[in-house]
C-alpha positions in Angstrom: 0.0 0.0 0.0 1.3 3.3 -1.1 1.2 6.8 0.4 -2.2 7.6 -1.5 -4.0 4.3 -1.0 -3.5 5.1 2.7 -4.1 8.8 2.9 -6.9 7.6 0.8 -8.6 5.0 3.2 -8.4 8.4 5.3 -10.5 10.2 3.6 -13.0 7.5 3.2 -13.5 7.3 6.5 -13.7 10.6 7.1 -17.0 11.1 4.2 -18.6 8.2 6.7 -17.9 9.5 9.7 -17.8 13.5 8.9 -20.7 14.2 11.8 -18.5 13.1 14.2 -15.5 15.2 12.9 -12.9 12.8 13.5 -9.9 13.8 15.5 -6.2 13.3 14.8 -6.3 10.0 17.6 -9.4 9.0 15.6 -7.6 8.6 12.1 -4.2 7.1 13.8 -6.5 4.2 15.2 -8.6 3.9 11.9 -5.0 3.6 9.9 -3.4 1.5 12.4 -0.7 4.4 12.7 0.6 6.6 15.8 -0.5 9.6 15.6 3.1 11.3 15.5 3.2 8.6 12.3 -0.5 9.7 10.9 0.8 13.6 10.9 3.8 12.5 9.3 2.5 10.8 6.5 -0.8 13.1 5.9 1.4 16.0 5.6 4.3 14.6 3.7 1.6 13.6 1.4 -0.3 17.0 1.2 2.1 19.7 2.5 0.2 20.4 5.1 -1.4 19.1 8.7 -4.8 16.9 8.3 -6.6 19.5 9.8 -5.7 22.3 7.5 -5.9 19.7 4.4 -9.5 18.4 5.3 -10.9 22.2 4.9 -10.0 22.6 1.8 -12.6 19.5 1.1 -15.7 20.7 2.3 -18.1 21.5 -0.1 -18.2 25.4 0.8 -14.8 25.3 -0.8 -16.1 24.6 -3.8 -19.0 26.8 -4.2 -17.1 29.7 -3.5 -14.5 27.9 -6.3 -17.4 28.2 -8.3 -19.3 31.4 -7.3 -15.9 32.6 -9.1 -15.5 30.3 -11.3 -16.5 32.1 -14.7 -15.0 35.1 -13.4 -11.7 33.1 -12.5 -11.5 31.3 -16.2 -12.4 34.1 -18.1 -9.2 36.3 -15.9 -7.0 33.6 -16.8 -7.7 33.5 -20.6 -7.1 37.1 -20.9 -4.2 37.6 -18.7 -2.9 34.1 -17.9 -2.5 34.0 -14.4 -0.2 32.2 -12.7 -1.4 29.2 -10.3 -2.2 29.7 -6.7 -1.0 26.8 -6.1 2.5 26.4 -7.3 6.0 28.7 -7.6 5.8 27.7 -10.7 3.4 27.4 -13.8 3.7 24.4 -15.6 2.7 25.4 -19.0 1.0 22.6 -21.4 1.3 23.4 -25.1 -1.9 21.0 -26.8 -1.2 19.7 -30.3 -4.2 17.7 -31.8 -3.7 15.0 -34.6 -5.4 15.6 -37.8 -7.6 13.2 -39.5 -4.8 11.4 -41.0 -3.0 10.9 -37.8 -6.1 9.6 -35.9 -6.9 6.8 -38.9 -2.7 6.2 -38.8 -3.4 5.3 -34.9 0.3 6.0 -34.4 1.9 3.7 -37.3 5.3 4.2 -37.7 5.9 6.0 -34.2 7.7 4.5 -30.7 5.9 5.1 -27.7 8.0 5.3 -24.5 5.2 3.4 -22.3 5.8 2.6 -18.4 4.4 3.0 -14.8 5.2 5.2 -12.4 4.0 6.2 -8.9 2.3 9.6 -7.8 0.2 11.3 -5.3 -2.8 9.7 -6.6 -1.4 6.3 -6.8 0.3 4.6 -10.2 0.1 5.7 -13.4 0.4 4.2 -16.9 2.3 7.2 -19.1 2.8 7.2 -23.1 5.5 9.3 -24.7 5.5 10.0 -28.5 7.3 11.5 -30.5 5.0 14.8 -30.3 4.6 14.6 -26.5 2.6 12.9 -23.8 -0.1 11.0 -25.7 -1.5 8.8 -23.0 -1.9 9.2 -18.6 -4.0 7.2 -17.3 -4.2 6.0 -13.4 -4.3 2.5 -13.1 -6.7 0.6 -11.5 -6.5 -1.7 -8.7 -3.5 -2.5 -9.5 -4.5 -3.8 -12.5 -1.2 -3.0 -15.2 -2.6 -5.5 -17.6 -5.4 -3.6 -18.4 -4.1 0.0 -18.2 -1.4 -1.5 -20.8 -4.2 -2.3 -22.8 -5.9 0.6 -22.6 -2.8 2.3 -24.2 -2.4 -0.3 -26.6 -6.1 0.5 -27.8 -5.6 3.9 -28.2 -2.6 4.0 -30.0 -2.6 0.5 -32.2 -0.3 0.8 -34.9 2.4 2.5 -32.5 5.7 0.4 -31.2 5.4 0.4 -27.6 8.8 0.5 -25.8 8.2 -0.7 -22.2 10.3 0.8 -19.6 9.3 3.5 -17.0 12.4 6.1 -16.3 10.5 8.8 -19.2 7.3 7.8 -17.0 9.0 8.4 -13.8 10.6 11.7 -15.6 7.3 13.0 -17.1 5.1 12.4 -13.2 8.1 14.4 -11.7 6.7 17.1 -13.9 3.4 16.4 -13.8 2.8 16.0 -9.7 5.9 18.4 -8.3 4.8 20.7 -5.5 5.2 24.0 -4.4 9.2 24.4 -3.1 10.6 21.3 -4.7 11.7 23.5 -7.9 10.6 27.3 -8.7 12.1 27.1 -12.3 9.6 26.9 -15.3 8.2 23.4 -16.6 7.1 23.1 -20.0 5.3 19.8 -21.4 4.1 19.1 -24.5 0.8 17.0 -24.9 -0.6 15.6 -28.2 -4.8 14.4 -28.1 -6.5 12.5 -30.7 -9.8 14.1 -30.2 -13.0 16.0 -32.5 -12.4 19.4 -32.6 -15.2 20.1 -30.5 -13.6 17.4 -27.4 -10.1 19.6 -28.3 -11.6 22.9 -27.6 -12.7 21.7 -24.3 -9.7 20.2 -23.1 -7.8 23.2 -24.6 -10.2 25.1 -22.1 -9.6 23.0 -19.3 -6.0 24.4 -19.4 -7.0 27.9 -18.5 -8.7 26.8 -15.1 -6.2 27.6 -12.6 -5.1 24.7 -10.0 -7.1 25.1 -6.4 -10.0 26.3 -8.8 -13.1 25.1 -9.9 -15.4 25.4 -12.8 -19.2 24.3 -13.7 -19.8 22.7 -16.9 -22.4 25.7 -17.6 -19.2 27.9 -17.8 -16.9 25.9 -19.5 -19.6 25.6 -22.4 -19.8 29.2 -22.2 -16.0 29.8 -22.8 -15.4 27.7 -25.7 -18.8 29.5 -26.7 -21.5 27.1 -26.6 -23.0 28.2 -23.9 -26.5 25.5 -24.5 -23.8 22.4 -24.4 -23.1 21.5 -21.3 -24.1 18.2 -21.7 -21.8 17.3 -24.8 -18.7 19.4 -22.9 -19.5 17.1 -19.6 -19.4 13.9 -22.4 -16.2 15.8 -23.6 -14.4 16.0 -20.1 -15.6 12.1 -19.7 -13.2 11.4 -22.8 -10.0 13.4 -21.5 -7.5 11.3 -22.6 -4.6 12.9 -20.3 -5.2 12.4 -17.0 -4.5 15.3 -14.5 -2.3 17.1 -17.0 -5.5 18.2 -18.7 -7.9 19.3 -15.4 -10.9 17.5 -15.7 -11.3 17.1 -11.8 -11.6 20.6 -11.6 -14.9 20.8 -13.0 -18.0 20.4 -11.2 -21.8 20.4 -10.8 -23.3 23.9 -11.1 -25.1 23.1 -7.9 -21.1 23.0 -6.2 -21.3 19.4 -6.2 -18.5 17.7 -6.8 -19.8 15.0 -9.0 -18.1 11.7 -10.5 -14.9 11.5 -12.1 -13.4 9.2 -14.2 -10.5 7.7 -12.5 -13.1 8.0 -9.1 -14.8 10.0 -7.5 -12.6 9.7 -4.3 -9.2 10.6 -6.5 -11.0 13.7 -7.9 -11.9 14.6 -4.2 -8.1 14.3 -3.2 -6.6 16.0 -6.1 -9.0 19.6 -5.5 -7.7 19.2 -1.9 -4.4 18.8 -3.0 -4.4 21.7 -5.4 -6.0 24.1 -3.5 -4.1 24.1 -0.1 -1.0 26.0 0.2 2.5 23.6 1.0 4.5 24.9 4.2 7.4 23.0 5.8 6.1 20.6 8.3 7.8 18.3 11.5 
């Protein structure tokens, strides 16, 4: 069991037992930890102490995330802010494969595929030639069928199985405020309709530690009456985490479900939106 399977199994207990607001004792005995050990790992994990972590999931956290939510997008598409949440921004440039390129389904390219861990547990990454093409988080533990699952969406493509680009490209992907203030770049390539690309390309703009309603994210790729077909768009993100779909939510400030689980999608706006200090 890794660092997020546990801090996990945390935060499930805490959704069933939330009346009783769980103390710090309550948590070590559920995880079988000292407390001294339960504050370690919890804020290793998160930067920050449980207490000051599990705010930052409440569901008043996220309407207010979305109260400013279309003001918040629509700031960052005209003057790209810089995320809350980081020293750094990582910047994502979004390529999209024509029509030639999606029938191809990669023929002729190498894929560097392999596993690697992260915050949110393992991870099957796929790196082409025009960037990261496939992140997905695996499963249950189930490698087989996340290596699949890239197979599948890349058919014709060599895969080259080994997981130091993977380990390389989640150091990017997952690093933390005060680990590194220096600019990350990362280039991402989709297969996608235009339609899906406009959304993820949207999805970019949303700030980490923000949220965003699928009403308003129609709106700002200007189909304002398609929230329903941009919700079936975020559904088909092909790039988990690197492009945001866990930061959208319900226009009621409902979280909602989440591909990779609704827990994980829980974790990661916590995650995001709390700001790292050093910790004992």
């Amino acid at each position: 069991m890794n660092d997020y399977e546990r801090v996990a199994r945390i935060i499930r207990y805490l959704d069933e037992n939330h009346l009783e607001q769980p103390d710090l004792a309550d948590l070590a005995a559920h995880a079988g930890l000292s407390r001294y050990h339960l504050h370690r790992l919890f804020s290793r994990w998160a930067g920050v102490t449980p207490k000051d972590f599990l705010q930052s999931l409440t569901l008043a956290h996220a309407r207010e995330g979305l109260r400013q939510g279309e003001s918040v997008l629509d700031a960052t598409f005209n003057t790209g802010l810089s995320s809350p949440g980081r020293l750094h921004d990582l910047c994502v440039t979004l390529a999209a494969a024509t029509p030639g390129e999606i029938k191809a389904g990669g023929e002729g390219w190498v894929i560097e595929a392999g596993f690697t861990d992260s915050p949110f547990g393992w991870c099957c990454v796929g790196l082409g030639p025009r960037g990261v093409c496939h992140l997905a988080f695996v499963e249950n533990g189930d490698r087989e069928t996340a290596a699949t699952a890239l197979a599948g969406a890349w058919p014709r493509a060599h895969l080259h199985w080994h997981n130091a680009p993977a380990r390389r490209i989640a150091a990017q992907i997952f690093k933390r405020t005060g680990e590194d203030s220096s600019p990350a770049g990362l280039r991402a390539f989709v297969r996608g309709t235009p339609f899906q690309v406009r959304v993820w390309r949207a999805l970019l703009a949303v700030p980490p530690g923000s949220v965003v309603s699928y009403g308003h994210l129609a709106a700002a790729v200007g189909q304002p009456n398609a929230a329903r077909a941009v919700g079936t768009a975020v559904g088909a993100n092909p790039l988990a985490f690197l492009i945001p779909c866990h930061r959208v939510i319900r226009e009621t400030g409902v979280i909602g479900q989440y591909r990779w689980g609704h827990e994980r999608k829980r974790l990661m706006l916590g995650w995001e939106s709390v700001a790292p200090a050093a910790v004992a």
